[in-house]
C-alpha positions as semicolon CSV with decimal commas, in nm:
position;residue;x (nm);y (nm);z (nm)
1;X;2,214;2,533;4,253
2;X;2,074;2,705;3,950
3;X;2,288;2,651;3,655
4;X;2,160;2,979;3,512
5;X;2,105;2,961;3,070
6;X;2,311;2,750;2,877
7;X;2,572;2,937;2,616
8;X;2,733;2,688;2,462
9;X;2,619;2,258;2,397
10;X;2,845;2,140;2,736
11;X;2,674;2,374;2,931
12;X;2,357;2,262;2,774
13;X;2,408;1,903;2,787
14;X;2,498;1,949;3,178
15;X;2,180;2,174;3,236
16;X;1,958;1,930;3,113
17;X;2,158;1,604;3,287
18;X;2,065;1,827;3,592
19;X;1,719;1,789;3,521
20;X;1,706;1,460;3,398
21;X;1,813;1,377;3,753
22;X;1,558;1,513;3,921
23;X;1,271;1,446;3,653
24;X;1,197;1,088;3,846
25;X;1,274;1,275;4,160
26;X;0,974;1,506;4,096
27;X;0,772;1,222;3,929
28;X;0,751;0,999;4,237
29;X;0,712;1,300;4,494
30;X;0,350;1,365;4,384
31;X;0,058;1,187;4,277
32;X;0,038;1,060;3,900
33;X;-0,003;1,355;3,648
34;X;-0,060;1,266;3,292
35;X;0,131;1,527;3,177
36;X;0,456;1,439;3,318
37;X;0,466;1,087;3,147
38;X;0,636;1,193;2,846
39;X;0,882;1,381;2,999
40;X;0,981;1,038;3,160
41;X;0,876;0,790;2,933
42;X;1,015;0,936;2,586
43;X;1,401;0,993;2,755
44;X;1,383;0,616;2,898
45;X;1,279;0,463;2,576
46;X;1,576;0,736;2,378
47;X;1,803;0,550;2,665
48;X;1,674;0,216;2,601
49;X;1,730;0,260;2,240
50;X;2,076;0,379;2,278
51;X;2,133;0,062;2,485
52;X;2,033;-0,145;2,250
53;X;2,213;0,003;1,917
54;X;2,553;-0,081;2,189
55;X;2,437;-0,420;2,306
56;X;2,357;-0,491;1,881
57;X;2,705;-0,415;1,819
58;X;2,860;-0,582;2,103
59;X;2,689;-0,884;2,112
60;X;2,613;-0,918;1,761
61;X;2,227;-0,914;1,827
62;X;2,008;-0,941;1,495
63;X;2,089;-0,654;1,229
64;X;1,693;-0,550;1,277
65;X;1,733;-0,473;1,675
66;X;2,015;-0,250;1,566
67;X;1,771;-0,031;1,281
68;X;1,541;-0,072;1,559
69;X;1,727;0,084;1,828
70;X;1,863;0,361;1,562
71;X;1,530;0,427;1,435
72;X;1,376;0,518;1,793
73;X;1,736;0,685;1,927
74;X;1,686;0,942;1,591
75;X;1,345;0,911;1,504
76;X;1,236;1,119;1,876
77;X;1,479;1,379;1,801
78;X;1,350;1,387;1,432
79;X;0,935;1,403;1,530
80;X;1,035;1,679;1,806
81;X;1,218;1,889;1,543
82;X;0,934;1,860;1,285
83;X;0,695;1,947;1,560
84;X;0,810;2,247;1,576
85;X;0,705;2,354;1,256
86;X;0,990;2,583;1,219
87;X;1,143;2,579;0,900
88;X;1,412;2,829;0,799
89;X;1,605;2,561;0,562
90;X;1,802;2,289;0,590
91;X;2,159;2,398;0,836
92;X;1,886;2,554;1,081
93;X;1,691;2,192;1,069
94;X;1,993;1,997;1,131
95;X;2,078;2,209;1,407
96;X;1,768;2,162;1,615
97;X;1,771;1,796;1,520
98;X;2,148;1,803;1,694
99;X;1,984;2,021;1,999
100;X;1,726;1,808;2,051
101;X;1,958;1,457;2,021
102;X;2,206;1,633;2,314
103;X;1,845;1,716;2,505
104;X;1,753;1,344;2,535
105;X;2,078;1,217;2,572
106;X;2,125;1,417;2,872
107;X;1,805;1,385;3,002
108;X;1,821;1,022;2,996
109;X;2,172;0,968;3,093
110;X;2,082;1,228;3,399
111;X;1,747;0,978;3,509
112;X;2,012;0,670;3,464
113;X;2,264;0,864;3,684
114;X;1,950;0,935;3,937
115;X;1,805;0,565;3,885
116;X;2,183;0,489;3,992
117;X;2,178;0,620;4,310
């Protein structure tokens, strides 16, 4: 079912756990293509990140796997919003850096949910 263009950040968030789902889907249907590797590799490693900030917490792993894990669950969202070289001050910034956050989260949580299955 196509979930048609997102209006609002739930919608988003569920658009892209859609395709998160079927990103390792795709990725293992074909032969290896260079090009796809970020798109699976960069939401795993925002996922693996997010697990560990939790499992620092939790567990009380070392304070530097926690800025470790925070570091790489921000600093993705942070590169991809200053890759876009858009700059139109600081609210408009902090508002891509928030889309892009809700992008990996739900892509990664969506190749979890597909990993799951």
């Amino acid at each position: 079912k196509h979930l048609g263009n997102a209006k609002t950040i739930p919608e988003f968030f569920i658009r892209q756990l859609w395709h998160g789902r079927s990103n390792l889907i795709n990725f293992f249907s074909h032969s290896l293509n260079v090009k796809e590797l970020p798109s699976i590799f960069i939401p795993l490693l925002f996922l693996l990140s997010i697990m560990l900030v939790f499992a620092s917490v939790i567990i009380k792993l070392p304070v530097y796997l926690l800025f470790s894990g925070i570091s790489v669950m921000l600093g993705f969202p942070l590169f991809i919003t200053l890759k876009t070289n858009i700059w139109d001050g600081w609210p408009q910034f902090l508002r891509y850096l928030y889309l892009w956050f809700f992008y990996l989260l739900a892509r990664s949580f969506g190749m979890l949910l597909s990993l799951a299955r």
